[in-house]
N, C-alpha and C positions, 0 to 999 in steps of 0.2 A: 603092746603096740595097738594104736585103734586110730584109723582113718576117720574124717570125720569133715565133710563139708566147708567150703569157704562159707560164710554170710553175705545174703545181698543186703548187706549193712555198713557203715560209716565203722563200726567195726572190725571189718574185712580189712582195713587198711593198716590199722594197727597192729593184725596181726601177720600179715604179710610182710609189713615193714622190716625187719630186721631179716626175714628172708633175702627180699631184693638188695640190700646192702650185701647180704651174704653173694650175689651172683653178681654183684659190682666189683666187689674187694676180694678177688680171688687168687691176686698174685702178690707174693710178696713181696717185689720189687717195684713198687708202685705207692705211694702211699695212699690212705686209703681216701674214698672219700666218704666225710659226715652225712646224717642225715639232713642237714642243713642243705650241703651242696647236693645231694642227692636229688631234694625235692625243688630248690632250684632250676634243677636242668628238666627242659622240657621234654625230652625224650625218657626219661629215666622217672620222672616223675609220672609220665603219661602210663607208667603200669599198673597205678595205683589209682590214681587221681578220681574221683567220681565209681569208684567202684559198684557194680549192680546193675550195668548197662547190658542190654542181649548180647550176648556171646561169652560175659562173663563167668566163667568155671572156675572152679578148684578143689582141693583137697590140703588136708592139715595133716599131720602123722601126729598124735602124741607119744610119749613114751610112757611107762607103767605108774608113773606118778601124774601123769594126766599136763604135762608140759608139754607147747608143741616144739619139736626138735627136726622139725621138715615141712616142707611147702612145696606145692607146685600147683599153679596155678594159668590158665591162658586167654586171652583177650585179642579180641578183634578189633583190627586199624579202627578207629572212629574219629571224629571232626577232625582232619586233617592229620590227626599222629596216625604216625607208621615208629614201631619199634623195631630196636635196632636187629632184628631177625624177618623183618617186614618180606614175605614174598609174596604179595596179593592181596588184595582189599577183601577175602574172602578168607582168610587162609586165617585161623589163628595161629596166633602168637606163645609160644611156651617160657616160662620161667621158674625154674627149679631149684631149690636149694633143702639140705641137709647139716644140722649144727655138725660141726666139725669136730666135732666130741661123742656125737653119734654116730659117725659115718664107719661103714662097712659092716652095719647090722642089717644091708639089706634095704633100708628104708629107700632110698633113691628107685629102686625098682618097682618097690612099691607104690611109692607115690606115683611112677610115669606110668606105668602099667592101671590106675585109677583113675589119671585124668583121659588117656587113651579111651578105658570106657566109656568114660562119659562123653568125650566128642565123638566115640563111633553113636551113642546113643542118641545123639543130638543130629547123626545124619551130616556130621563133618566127613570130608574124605582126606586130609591132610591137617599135620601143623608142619610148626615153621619151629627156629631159633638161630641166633647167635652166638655161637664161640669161638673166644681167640684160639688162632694158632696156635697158641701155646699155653693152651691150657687144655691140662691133660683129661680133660669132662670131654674132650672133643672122642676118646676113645668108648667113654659109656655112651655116649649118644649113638656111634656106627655099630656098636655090639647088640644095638635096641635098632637097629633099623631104619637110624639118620641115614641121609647120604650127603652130600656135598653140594645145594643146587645153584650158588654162587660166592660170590665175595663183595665185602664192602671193608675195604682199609684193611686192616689186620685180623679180620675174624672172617671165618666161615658162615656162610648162610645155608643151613640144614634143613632138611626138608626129611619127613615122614609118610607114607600112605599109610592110613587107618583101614 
C-alpha cells in the first residue's frame, strides 16, 4: 500500500473519476448512474470539474501493483457550488471512496486519517460530508469523529473538528 497525492493536474480528474461514481453508486437499489449523467449534473460534477483550485486536497491509496484502489479527496464551496455535504463557504468538502474489491484492508482509514493531516496542515479546523441514511458508511464516518450537524432530504450532513 503507498499513498500518494492527488495532482493539481487536468489528470486529477481522471483519476478521481471512477472514485466519485463509487460514492454515487453506493446502493444497490438504485440504478446506477453513468459517467455521462454523473458529469452532467452540476452538483455532482462540481467535485471534479476544474480541479487545482485553493483548497483542493487529496490523497490516492495504491495497492502493491501500483493500481489506485481508493481516493479521498476535499474541495471548497467555489463559484457558487456548494456540494451536497455543503456546511459553510469555509468548511471543506470530503469525498471518499475504496474499490469494493479492496475494502476492509484498512485503506478507508487510511485514506481519511491522510486527508485529516493534511487539512490540519493547511490550518483548516473542520470538514464536512454527506451520507444517506441508509448507508451504512454513515457508521465509519461517527467511529472516525463525524457527528450529525444537519440534514438535507435523505442524507446526513457530518461535520468533523480537526
Amino acid at each position: 500500500m503507498k499513498l500518494v497525492p492527488v495532482p493539481d493536474a487536468v489528470s486529477a480528474e481522471d483519476m478521481l473519476r471512477p472514485f466519485l461514481a463509487q460514492t454515487v453508486n453506493w446502493s444497490i437499489d438504485s440504478p446506477p448512474l453513468s459517467d455521462a449523467q454523473i458529469a452532467a449534473d452540476d452538483v455532482l460534477a462540481g467535485y471534479l470539474d476544474g480541479w487545482g483550485r485553493p483548497g483542493d486536497t487529496g490523497v490516492v491509496i495504491l495497492d502493491e501493483e501500483e493500481q489506485a484502489v481508493g481516493a479521498a479527496w476535499v474541495r471548497l464551496p467555489h463559484d457558487g457550488w456548494r456540494g451536497l455535504g455543503w456546511a459553510g463557504d469555509q468548511i471543506p468538502e470530503l469525498r471518499i471512496a475504496v474499490d469494493p474489491a479492496a475494502q476492509g484492508n484498512g485503506y478507508g482509514t487510511h485514506l481519511l486519517r491522510a486527508v485529516l493531516d493534511l487539512l490540519r496542515l493547511s490550518g483548516r479546523g473542520s470538514v464536512s460530508l454527506a451520507v444517506h441514511e441508509l448507508n451504512t458508511a454513515g457508521e465509519f464516518f461517527a467511529a472516525n469523529g463525524f457527528v450529525i450537524a444537519g440534514r438535507e432530504g435523505g442524507a446526513d450532513i457530518l461535520l468533523r473538528s480537526i
